[in-house]
Wavefront OBJ file of the C-alpha trace (Angstrom):
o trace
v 112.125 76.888 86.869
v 109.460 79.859 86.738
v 105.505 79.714 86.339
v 103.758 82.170 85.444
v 99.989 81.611 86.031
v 96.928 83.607 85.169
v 95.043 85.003 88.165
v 91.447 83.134 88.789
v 88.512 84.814 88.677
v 86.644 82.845 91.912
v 88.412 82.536 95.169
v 87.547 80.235 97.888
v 87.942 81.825 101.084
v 87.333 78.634 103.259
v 91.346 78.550 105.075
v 93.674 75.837 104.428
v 96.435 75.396 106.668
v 99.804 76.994 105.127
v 102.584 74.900 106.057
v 104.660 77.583 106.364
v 104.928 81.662 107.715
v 104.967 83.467 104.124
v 108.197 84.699 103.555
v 106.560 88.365 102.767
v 104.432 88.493 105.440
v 105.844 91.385 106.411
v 105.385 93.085 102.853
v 101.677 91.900 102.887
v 101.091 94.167 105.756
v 102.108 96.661 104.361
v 100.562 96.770 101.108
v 97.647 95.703 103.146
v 97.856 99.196 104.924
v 98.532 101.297 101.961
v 95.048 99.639 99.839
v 92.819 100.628 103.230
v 94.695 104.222 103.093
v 93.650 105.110 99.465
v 90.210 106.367 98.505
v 88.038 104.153 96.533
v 88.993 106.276 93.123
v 92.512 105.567 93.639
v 91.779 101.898 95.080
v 89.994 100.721 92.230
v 92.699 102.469 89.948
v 95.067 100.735 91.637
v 93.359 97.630 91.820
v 92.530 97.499 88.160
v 88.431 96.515 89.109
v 85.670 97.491 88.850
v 83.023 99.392 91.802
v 81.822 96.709 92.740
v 85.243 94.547 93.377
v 86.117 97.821 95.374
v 83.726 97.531 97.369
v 84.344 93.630 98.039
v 87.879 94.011 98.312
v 88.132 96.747 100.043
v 85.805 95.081 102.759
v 88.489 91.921 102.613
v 91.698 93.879 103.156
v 89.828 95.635 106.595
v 88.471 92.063 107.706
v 92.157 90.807 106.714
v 94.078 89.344 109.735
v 97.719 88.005 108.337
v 98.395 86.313 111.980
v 95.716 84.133 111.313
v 94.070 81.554 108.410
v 96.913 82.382 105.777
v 95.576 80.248 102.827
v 97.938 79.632 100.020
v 97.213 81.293 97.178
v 97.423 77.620 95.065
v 94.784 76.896 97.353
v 92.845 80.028 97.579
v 92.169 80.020 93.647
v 90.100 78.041 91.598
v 90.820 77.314 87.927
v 91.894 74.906 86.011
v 96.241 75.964 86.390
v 95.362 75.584 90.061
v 93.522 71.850 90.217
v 96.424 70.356 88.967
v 99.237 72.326 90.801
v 100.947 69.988 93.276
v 102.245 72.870 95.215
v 102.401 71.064 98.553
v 105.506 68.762 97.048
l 1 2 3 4 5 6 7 8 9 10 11 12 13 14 15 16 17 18 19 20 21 22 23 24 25 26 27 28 29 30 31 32 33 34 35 36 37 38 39 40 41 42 43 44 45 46 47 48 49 50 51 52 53 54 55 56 57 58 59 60 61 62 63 64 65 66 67 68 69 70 71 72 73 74 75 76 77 78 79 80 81 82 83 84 85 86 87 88 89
């Protein structure tokens, strides 16, 4: 079976424990390193946001450690498709 959910608008960045290594951990980096490489025209193009959530995420992805406090994104998110998602099971 497939779900597609609706990105939230509010994050909560306090880490939960992941109970696993994401399997595109690997990927993540990289992305992670092509976002910080791009000017903040082309970031927020790429990004789809505004200046302001440029600025924001832009400052997440260089404070962004992937060895460390991986939070899944179930419980990263709030909004009402998230509350309910038993995503540990």
């Amino acid at each position: 079976m497939r779900i597609i959910v609706s990105p939230a608008k509010t994050m909560t960045l306090e880490p939960a424990e992941a109970p696993s290594v994401p399997v595109f951990i690997r990927d993540a980096g990289k992305i992670r390193q092509y976002l910080l490489s791009l000017d903040d025209d082309r970031f927020a193009k790429v990004m789809a946001c505004s200046r302001k959530l440029t600025e924001e995420n832009r400052e997440r992805y260089r404070n962004m450690d992937l060895s460390i406090n991986l939070t899944p994104a179930a419980e990263a998110y709030d909004g009402i498709q998230y509350k309910y998602l038993d995503w540990r099971s």
